[in-house]
C-alpha positions in Angstrom: 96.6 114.2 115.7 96.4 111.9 118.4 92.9 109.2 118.5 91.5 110.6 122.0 89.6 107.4 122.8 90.0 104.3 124.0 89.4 102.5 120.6 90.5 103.3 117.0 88.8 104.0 114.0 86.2 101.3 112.2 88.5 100.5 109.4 90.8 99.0 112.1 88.2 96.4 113.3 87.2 96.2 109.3 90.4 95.1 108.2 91.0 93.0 111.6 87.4 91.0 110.8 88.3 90.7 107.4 91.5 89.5 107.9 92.9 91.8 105.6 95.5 93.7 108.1 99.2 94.4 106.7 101.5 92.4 109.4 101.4 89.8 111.3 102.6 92.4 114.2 99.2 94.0 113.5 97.2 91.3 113.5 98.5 90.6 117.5 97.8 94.3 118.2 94.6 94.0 117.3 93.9 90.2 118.6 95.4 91.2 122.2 93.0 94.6 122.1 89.7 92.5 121.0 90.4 90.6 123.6 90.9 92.9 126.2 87.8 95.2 125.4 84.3 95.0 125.4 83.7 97.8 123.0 86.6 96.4 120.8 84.9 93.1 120.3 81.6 94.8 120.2 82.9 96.5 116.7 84.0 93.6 115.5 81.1 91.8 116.2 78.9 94.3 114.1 81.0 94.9 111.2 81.1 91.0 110.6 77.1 90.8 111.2 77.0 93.7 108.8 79.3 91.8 106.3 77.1 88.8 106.6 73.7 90.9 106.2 75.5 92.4 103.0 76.1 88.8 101.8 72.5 87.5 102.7 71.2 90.9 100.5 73.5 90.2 97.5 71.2 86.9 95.9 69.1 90.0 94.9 67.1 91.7 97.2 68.2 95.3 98.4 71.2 96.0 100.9 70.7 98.2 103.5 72.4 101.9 103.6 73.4 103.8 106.0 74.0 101.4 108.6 76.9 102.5 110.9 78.9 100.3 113.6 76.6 102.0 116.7 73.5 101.1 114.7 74.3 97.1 114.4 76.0 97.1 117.9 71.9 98.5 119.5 70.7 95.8 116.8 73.1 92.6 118.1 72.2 93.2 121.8 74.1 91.0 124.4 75.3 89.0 121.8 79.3 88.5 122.3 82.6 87.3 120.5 84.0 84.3 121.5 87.2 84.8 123.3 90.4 83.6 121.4 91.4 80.4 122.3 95.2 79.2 122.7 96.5 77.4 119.7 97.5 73.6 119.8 100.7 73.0 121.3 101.2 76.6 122.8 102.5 76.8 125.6 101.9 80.1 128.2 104.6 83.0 129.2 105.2 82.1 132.5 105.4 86.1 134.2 101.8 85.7 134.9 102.9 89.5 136.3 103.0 91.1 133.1 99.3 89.7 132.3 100.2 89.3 128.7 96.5 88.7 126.7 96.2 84.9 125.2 96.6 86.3 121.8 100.0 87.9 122.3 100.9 84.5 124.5 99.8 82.4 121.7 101.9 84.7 119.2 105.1 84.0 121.5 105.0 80.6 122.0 104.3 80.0 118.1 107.5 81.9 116.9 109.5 81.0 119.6 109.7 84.9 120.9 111.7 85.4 124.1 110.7 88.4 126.2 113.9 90.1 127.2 114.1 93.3 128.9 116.2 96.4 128.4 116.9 99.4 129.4 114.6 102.6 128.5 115.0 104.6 131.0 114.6 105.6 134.7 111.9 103.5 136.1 111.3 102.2 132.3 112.1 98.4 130.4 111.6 97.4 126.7 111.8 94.1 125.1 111.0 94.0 121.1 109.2 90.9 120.5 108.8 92.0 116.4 111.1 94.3 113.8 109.5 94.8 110.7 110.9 95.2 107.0 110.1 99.0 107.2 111.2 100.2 111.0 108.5 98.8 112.5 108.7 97.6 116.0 106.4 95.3 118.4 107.3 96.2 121.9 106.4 95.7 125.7 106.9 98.8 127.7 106.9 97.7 131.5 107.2 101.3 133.6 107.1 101.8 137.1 104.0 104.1 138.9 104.3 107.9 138.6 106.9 107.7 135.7 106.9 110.6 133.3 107.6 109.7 129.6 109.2 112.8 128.1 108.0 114.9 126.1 108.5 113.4 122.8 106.9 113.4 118.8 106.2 110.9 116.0 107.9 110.4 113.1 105.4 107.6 112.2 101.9 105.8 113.6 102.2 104.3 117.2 99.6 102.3 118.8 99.5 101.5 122.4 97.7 99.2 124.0 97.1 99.0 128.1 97.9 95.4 129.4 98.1 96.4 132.9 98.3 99.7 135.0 97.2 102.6 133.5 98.8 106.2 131.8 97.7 109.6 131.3 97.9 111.1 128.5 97.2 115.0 129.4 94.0 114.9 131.1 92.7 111.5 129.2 93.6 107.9 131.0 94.2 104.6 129.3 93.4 101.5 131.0 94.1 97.9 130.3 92.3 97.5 126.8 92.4 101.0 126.0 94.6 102.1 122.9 95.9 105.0 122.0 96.7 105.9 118.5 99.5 108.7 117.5 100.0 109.7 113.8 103.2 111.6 112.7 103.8 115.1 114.2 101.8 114.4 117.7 104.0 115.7 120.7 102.6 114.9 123.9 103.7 113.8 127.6 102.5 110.3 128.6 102.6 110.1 132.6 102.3 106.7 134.1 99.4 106.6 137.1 100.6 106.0 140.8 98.9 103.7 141.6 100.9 101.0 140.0 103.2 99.3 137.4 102.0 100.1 134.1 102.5 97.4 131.3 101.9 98.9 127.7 101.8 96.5 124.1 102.7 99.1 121.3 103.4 98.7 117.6 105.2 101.8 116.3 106.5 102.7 112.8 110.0 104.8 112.8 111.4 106.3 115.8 110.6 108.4 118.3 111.5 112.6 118.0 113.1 114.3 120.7 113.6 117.8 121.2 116.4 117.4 124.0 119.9 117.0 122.5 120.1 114.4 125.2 117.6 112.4 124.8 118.2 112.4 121.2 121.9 110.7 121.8 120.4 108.4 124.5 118.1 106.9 121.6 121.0 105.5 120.3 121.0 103.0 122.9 117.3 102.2 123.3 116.7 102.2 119.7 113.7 103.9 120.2 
């Protein structure tokens, strides 16, 4: 199934808080969408003041059950996550255009990442900035407005984070901060919204599935 919202499911923000996520290609997903979203960093937020109410309660009086994330977030108010500041020494992407998040601009200039772009497709450019041991990829999508991804499927997870622009996704719209999250055996159409360049963070695991014979040979190139 595909996640229909615009954030993903508690363990993500669990595991992100905890520090306790697989890959370091995760851990700038999930940095870059914190940092992009208020309800993001509202989760996280309330899972670590839960964590810390837990270890408060464990020198022997009674820990609270059946808190959930919605109950701490009414609890903690206004209260807010600091933003992520740059690390020493980093130095910023220059394409202020492509309005990278500090956290993915930190990750870049720390490993030395160049962003170079490639062709995906009419109106579409890729540049891997991250290959895992297992066919996972860290990837910029830059697309141009009104272009139609097609139809495609999911031979693994894919996140995909909104940097700039937005996309539709059926009748549902992403928009910078919003992530998307497709497990394997979702087929959908992702349609890019006219009213400007869409720039997309997304960490997927395998390939993509086509059903056109053409598309299919075409991946060959795009490694996609």
């Amino acid at each position: 199934m595909t996640q229909r919202g615009h954030v993903l499911d508690d363990s993500w923000y669990l595991d992100y808080a905890a520090g306790t996520l697989g890959t370091e290609a995760q851990d700038v997903m999930m940095a870059s969408h914190v940092e992009l979203s208020d309800e993001a960093r509202g989760r996280v937020a309330a899972l670590e003041t839960l964590g810390g109410a837990m270890l408060d309660a464990s020198d022997g009086e009674d820990v609270p059950l059946g808190f959930s994330v919605e109950d701490i977030l009414r609890r903690a108010g206004s209260e807010e996550d600091e933003t992520p500041s740059a690390l020493p020494g980093a130095t910023a992407v220059v394409d202020d255009s492509l309005c990278l998040p500090q956290a993915l601009q930190d990750y870049l200039a720390r490993t030395g990442t160049p962003v170079r772009w490639g062709f995906l497709g009419p109106g579409m450019r890729k540049a891997i900035l991250w290959r895992g041991e297992h066919g996972e990829r860290l990837w910029l999508l830059r697309a141009q407005p009104g272009v139609a991804i097609p139809h495609h499927g999911h031979r693994g997870s894919e996140l995909t984070l909104v940097l700039k622009g937005s996309f539709w996704d059926g009748d549902q719209e992403y928009r910078p901060g919003d992530v998307e999250e497709a497990y394997p055996g979702v087929e959908h159409d992702i349609r890019i919204d006219e009213g400007g360049e869409c720039v997309c963070l997304a960490l997927t695991e395998g390939k993509l599935k086509f059903e056109s014979p053409v598309l299919r040979a075409f991946q060959v190139f795009t490694g996609l």
